[in-house]
C-alpha positions in Angstrom: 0.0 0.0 0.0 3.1 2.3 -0.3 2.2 3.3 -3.3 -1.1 4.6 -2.8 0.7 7.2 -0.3 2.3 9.0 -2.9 0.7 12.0 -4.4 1.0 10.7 -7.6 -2.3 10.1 -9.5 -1.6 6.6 -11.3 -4.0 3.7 -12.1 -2.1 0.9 -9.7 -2.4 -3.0 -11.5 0.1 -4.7 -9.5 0.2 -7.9 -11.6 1.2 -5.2 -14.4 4.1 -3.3 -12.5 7.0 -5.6 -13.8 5.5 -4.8 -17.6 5.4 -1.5 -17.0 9.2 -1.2 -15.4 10.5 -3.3 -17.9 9.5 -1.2 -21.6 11.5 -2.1 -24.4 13.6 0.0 -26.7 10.8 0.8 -29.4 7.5 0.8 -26.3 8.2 4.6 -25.3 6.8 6.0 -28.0 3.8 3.5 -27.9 2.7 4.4 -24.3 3.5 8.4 -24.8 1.2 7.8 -28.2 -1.2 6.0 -25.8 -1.2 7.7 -23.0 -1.9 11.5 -25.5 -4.7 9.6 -26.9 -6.4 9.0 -23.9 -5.8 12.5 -22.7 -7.9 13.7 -26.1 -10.3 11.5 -26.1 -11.2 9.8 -22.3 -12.9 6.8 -22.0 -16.5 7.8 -20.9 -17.1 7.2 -17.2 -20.8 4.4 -16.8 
């Protein structure tokens, strides 16, 4: 639960941490390219 006492906002899937720590050489550009998209265009909330 350290995490969760940071002030960081982040979406916490702790089966997907070692993914997420380990991106490869060409995956930056994919999750900044992701991550803009989502910022434009958020998922609608139910």
């Amino acid at each position: 639960m350290t995490l969760l006492e940071t002030a960081e906002t982040e979406v916490v899937v702790e089966a997907a941490q070692v993914f997420r720590n380990s991106a490869g050489p060409t995956e930056h550009s994919f999750v900044r390219d992701f991550n803009q998209m989502i910022t434009d265009n958020p998922l609608p909330l139910p």
